[in-house]
N, C-alpha and C positions, 0 to 999 in steps of 0.2 A: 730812645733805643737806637743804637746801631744798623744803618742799613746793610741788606745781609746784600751780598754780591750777586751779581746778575748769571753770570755764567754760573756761578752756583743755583740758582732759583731754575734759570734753565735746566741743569743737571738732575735736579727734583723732579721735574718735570717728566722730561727723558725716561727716569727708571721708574715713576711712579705711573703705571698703565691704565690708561682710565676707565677701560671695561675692568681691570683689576680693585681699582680703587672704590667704583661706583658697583661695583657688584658684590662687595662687603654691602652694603645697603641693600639693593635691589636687584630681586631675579630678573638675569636679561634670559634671553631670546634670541637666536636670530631673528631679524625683518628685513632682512634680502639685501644682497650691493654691500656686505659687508657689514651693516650696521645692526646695532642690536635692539630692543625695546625691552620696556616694562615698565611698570605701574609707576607714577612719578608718587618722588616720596615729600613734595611740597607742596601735594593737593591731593584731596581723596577724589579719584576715580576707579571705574573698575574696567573698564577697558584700555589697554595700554597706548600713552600718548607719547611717553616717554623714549628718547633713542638716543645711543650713543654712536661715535665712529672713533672706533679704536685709531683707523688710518688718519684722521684727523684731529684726533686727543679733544675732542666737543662733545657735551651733551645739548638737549633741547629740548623741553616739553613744547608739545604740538597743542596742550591742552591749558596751561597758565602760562606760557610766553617765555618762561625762564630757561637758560642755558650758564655755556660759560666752559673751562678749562677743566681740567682737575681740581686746582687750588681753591676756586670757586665753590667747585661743590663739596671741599672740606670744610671751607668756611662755611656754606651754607647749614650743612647739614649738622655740624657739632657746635655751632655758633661760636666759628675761632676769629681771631680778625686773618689779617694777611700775612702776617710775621707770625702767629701762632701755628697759622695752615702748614707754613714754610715748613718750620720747626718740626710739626709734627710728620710729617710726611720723610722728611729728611731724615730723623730717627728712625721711622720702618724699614726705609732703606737704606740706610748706613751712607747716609750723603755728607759730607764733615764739611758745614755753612762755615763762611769766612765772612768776618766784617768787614764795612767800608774803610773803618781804624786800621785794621789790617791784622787782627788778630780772630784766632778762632773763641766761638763764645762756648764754653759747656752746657753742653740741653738746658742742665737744671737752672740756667737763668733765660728758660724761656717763657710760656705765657702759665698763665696757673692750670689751664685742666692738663697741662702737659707733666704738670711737679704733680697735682695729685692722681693723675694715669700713672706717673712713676712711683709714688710712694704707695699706692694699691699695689704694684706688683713685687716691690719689693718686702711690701708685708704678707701677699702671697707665697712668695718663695719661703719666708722665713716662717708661716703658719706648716709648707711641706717640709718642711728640715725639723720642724718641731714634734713633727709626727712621728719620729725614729726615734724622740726621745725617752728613756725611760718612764716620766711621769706619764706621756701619753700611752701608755700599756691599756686603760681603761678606754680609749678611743680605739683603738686597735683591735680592741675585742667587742667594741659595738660593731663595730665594720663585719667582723668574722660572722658574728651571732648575725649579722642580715645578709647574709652571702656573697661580701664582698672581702677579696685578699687584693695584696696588696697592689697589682699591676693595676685594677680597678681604681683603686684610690691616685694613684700615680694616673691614670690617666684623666679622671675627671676633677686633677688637682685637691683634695681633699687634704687639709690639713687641720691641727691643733694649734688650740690659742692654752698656753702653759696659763695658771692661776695666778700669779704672780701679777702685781697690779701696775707694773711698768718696765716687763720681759719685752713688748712688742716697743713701747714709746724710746728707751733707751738704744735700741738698736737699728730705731728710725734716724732718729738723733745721731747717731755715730756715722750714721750714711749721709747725712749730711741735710736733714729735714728738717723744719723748725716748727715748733707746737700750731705756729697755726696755722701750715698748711696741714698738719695731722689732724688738727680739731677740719676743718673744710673737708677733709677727705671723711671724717668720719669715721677714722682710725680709733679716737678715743675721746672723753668727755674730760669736759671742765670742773675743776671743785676748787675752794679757796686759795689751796696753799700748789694750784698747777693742775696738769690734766694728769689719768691715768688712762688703761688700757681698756678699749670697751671692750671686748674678748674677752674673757678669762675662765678656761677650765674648759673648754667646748670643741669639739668638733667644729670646723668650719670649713666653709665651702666657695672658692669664689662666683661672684655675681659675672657673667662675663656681656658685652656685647656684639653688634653681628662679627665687628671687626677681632674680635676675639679678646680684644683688651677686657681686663678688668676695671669694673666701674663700682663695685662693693662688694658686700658678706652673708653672709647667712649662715647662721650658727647653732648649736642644738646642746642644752646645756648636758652634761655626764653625771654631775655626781649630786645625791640626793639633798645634800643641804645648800646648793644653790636655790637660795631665795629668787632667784630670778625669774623671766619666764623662757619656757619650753624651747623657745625657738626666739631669734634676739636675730636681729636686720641691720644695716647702716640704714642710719636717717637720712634725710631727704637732702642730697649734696648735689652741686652743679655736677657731677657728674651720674648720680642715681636719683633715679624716679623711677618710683615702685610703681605707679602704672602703665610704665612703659617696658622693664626691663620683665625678663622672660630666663629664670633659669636654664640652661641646656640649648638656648636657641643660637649659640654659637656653634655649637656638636652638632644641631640636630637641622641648622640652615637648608644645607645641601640635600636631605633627605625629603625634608618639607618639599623643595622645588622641583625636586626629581618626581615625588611620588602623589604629588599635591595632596598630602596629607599629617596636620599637624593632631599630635595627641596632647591635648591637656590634662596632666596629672596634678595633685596635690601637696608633692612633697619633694624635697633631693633624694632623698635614697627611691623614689617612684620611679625619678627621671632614670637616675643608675640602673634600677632594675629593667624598665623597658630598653634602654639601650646594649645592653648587655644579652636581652632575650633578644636584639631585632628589631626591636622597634624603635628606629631609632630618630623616629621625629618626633617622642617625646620632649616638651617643656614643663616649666611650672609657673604659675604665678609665685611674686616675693612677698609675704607677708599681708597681700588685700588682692581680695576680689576680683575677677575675671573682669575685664572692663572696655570701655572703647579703644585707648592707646592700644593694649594688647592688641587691639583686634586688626590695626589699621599696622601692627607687625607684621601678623601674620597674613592680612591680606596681600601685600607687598612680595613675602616668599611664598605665597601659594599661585600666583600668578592670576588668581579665579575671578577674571573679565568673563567667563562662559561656565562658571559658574560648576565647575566639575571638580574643585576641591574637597574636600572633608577635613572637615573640624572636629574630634573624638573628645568629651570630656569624658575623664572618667572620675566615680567619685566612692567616696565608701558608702558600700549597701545600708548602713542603717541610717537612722531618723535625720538626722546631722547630714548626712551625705546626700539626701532624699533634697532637704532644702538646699542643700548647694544649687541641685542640678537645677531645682526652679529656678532659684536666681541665674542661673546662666539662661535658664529659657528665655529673660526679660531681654538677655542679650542677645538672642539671636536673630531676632531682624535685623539686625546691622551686619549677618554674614549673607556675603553672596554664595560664599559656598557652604555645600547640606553639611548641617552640624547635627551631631550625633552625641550617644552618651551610651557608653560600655561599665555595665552595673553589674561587681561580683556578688550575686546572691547571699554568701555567707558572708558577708562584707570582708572581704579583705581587700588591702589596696595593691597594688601589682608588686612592692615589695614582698608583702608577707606570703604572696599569690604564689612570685616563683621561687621562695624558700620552702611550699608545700606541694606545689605543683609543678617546679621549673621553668625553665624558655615557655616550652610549648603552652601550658596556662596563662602565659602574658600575654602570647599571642594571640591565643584563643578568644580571651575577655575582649582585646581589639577588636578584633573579625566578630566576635559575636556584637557590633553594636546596633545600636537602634536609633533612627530618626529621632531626634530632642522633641519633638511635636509627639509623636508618638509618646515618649518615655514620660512628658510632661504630663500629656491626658492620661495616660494609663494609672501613674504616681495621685492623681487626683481622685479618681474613679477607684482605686483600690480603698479606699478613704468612706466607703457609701456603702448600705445595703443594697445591691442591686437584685435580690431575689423579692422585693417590695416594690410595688408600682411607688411609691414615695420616694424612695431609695435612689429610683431609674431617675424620674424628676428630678431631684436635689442633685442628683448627678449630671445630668444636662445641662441643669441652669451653670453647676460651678466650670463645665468644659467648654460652654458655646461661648465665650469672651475668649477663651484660648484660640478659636476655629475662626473667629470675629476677627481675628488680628494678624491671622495670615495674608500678606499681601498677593503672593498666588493662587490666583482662585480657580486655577485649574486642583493644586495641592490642596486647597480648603473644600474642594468639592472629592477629592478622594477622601477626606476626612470625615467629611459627612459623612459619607457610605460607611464607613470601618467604623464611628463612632457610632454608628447607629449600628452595627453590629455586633460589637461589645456590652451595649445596652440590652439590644434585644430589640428593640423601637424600629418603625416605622423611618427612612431614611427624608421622606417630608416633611414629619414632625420637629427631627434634628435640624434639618435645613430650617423651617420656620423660626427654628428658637434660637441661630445662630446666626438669621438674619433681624430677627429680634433687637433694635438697642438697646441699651441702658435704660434711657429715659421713657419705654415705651414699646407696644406692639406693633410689629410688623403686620401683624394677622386682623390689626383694628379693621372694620368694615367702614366701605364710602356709602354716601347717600346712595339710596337705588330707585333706579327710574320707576315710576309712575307706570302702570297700565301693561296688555299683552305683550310680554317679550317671549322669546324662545330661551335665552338662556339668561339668566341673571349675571349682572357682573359683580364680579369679587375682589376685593383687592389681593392685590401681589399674584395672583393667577395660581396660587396655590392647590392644586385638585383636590385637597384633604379638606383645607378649608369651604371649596365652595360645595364638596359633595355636602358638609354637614351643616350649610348654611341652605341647598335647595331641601333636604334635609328636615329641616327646623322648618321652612316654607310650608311642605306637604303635610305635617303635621300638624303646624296650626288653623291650616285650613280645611283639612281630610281626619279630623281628630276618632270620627266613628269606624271611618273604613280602615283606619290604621292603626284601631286599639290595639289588635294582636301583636304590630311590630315595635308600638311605645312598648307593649309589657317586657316587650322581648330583650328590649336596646336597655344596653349599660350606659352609664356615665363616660368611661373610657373610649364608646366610640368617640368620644370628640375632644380631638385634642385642641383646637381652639378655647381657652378661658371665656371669652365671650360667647360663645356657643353653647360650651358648658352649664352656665349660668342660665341660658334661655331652656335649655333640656331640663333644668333641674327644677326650673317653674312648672315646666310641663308634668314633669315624672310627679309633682307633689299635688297637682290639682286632681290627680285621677282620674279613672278614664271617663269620658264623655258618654253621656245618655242621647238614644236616639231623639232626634227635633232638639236637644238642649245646646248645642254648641256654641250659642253666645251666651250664657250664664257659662258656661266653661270657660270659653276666652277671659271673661270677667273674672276665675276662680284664680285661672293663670297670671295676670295680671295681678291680682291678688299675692300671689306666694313668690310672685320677684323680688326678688334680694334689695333693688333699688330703681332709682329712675334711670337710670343707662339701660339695665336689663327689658323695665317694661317696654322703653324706644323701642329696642330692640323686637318685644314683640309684638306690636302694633306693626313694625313696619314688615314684617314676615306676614303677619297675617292677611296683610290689606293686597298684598302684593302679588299680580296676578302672574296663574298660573302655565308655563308652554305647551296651553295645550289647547288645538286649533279649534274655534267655532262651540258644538256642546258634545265634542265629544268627549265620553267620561276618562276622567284624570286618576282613576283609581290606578291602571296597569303603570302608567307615570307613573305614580305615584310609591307606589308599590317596587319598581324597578330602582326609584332614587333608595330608597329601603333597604334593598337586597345590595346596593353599590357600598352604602355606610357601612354593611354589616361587612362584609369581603373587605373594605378598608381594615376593620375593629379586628376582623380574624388575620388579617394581615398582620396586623402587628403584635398578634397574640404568638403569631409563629415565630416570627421576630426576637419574641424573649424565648422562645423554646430552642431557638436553635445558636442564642446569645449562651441559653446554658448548657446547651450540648457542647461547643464551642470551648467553653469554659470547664468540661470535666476534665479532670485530669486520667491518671494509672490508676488510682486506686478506687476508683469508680466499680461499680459492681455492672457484672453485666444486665442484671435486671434491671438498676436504675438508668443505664443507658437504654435497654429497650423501651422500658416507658418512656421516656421520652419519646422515641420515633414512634410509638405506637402513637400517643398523643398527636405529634407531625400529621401522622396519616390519616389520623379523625379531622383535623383542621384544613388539611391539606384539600380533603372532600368537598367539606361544607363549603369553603373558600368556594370553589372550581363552582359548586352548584348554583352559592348568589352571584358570581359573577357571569354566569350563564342567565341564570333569570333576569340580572340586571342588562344586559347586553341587548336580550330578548325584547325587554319590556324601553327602556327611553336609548340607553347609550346607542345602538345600533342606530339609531335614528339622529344621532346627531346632537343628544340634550347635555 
């Protein structure tokens, strides 16, 4: 190829402004003395290393080493060489390159993504000239029937691909394109006897990038005997990759950076409707799944190094749109900024939202969103009888792997609290089962010392655990003085599984007869489920009590008692006020009173073992 001239490469240079150029990619900033930052787009960071100096046309990542010109960072970024960068830059700005031969060269024999960046947009143009056509009348009136006229289409380029199966390929061809840069662009496909038009009969819509160029399609078929399917994409060309590309996120750039807030929608006419209401840092994903590329876009324009971005999916209220949102939950550790999910109850998606409700209902669904942690555990938990102790279970066990995976554990510790809210439970118990792994209980008990201690150790220092583990102690060796409060205790006081197990021995050997207590231990040992369980009560049994010299361990005893049961009614209130919580309007006012009446019986008892228990060991230190 022809060297293009120097003074001309210079002149490229000159008009192409490299805060202009490089800001098509990345949100700058000032950072003081004139220069700008932001997030470099050849390594994921999230604090900005990244600076340009418009006064000295340089960029510089402070964070991978890389700088360079403008030209530089065209090559880099679009993987052009250095005669492509020329070329392409020289086209945006109307720079006329002269060769060393001494003639000027026509664009279209410059590098290939520069002929299919041109032949994308001249099939653009001619998809919006197609739309005034007579045949496209049936597109014209999808548009109307979803609340959009024509300035709408005209501005988010919206055009028709006619039926005709070589309308687009012949009039490429006249411009001066040959099939296989149209087959590369993805213009049209291949068959024996030539290519035809992949388009045909559809609405369509261009793909754009940040720079606003087009880089593909996205199409929605019209008429009922298209065998085709619903919605029909360009395939996977050096210049489109569907998991990178972002409907709308050339429109909706500036708005993202401004407001650090990008909305994730489902569809083009979504993107149309939100932008139209207002919101206008609506995008969409092309054809697949919300995914990393996406992410590492929009980290880029949300600037979110401190983390004060938001990310809004929104998806359709029913079954379908329910599992979107999950899969995007998988992807939300990868944002630094809080990602959210705006869910219309009667499922509509923001098109159909503001054809029945307007702007204000688009806006509305926005602003009403909800934390994705939130939307995801709630989405799971509406899934379970929660008016069932079983219910409350199976719903803990399916949300604490969500609570597990939080890496903020300031955030996984608010969730505790609100998960155990929602349940109804005890917010100890949720912590124990959500620091629980996979493989295993957190709440497993360590060996315990031999001989007089004051307090027993427990593992993980859990007070739930070790109340029902001193607990299980006073009992197996206080079994006469403490008939009254075995009869008394549920199973439920103990949310330990292992603990449970040793209660459940005890509750089945029945209550002990005066002087009998070691045929009892025996009966108990007996009705253990297995050899873990018996461990377990041997070594409660053997295991002496904190309580000084001879004096009697009944009042201990008796206080660890009255501490178990105030835990038990603790989280009996727990579900009472999970379900007061959870009533809605149409609640009567009787069944709301019961409930608080209920409240204020528990609320007593509560107050009273925990007075007795205070009384009798906790005051003292046990």
């Amino acid at each position: 190829m022809a060297r293009i001239r120097a003074e001309d490469i210079a002149e490229v240079r000159e008009r192409a402004r490299i805060d202009e150029v490089v800001g098509q990619t990345v949100a700058l900033k000032p950072a003081g003395g004139g220069s700008l930052k932001g997030l470099c787009p050849f390594h994921d960071e999230r604090s900005p290393s990244f600076q340009v100096s418009p006064a000295k046309g340089l960029w510089y990542c402070f964070g991978c080493g890389e700088g360079g010109d403008t030209i530089d960072f065209v090559m880099r970024t679009e993987a052009l060489s250095f005669a492509e960068a020329i070329e392409r830059l020289a086209e945006k700005y109307r720079v006329e390159l002269r060769y060393e031969e001494g003639t000027s060269v026509p664009h279209r024999q410059g590098g290939q993504r520069t002929r299919l960046l041109q032949a994308n947009a001249a099939a653009a143009a001619f998809f919006v000239d197609a739309l005034q056509s007579a045949e496209a009348q049936i597109g014209r009136d999808f548009l109307t029937g979803r609340g959009f006229d024509a300035a709408a289409a005209e501005h988010f380029g919206v055009g028709f691909a006619p039926r005709s199966w070589d309308a687009l390929t012949g009039h490429l061809r006249r411009a001066g394109f040959n099939d296989a840069e149209l087959l590369a662009a993805g213009l049209v496909a291949q068959r024996d006897r030539g290519v035809y038009d992949r388009f045909r009969g559809r609405l369509v819509w261009p793909i754009r990038e940040l720079s606003g160029e087009v880089v593909g399609f996205g199409a929605r078929k019209l008429h009922d005997d298209d065998q085709g399917p619903k919605y029909l994409n360009t395939p996977e060309t050096a210049l489109y990759k569907k998991s990178h590309v972002l409907y709308g996120v050339d429109l909706a750039r500036k708005s993202i950076g401004n407001a650090h807030r990008a909305v994730i929608v489902e569809g083009y006419t979504d993107v149309m409707a939100c932008h139209l209401a207002g919101v206008t840092g609506a995008v969409a994903t092309c054809g697949t799944a919300f995914g990393e590329g996406h992410v590492k876009v929009l980290r880029r324009l949300l600037m979110d190094d401190n983390a004060t971005g938001e990310v809004i999916f929104t998806f359709d209220g029913d079954a379908a749109g329910q599992r979107a949102a999950m899969r995007a939950f998988e992807t939300d550790q990868a944002f630094v900024a809080q990602t959210f999910v705006a869910v219309q109850p009667d499922g509509l998606d923001p098109c159909d939202l503001r054809l029945s409700g307007g702007d204000e209902a688009v806006r509305a669904l926005v602003d009403g969103r909800v934390p994705m942690f939130e939307f995801a555990i709630r989405s799971t938990l509406a899934t379970f009888d929660l008016t069932t102790a079983e219910g409350q279970v199976a719903a803990l066990r399916a949300t604490a792997p969500m609570l597990r995976s939080m890496r903020d554990v300031s955030l996984r510790d608010t969730y505790v609290r609100r998960l155990a809210g929602w349940l109804g439970l005890d917010a100890a118990a949720v912590q124990r089962q959500v620091r629980q792994g996979p493989g295993g209980s957190a709440g497993a008990a360590r060996p315990m010392p031999r001989g007089d201690v004051r307090v027993p150790a427990v593992s993980g220092g859990d007070v739930d655990t070790r109340v029902e583990r001193l607990a299980l102690q006073v009992m197996l060796q206080l079994p006469v003085e403490l008939q009254d409060w075995i009869a008394l205790t549920e199973e439920t006081a103990f949310t330990d599984a292992a603990c449970a197990a040793v209660f459940r021995a005890v509750r089945a050997a029945g209550p002990a007869a005066e002087g009998g207590e070691r045929g009892w231990l025996d009966e108990v040992l007996a009705q253990a489920e297995n050899d873990q369980v018996r461990s377990e009560v041997r070594r409660w049994a053997v295991l002496g009590l904190p309580v000084a010299g001879d004096a009697d361990p009944t009042p201990y005893a008796e206080g660890v008692m009255a501490r178990l049961a105030s835990l038990d009614v603790g989280r009996r209130i727990g579900l009472l006020k999970g379900r007061l919580a959870r009533m809605g309007a149409q609640e009567t006012p009787e069944a709301v009173a019961d409930v608080l009446r209920q409240l204020m019986v528990l609320e007593a008892y509560r107050r009273e073992m925990l007075e007795l228990a205070m009384g009798e060991v906790w005051a003292s230190g046990q």
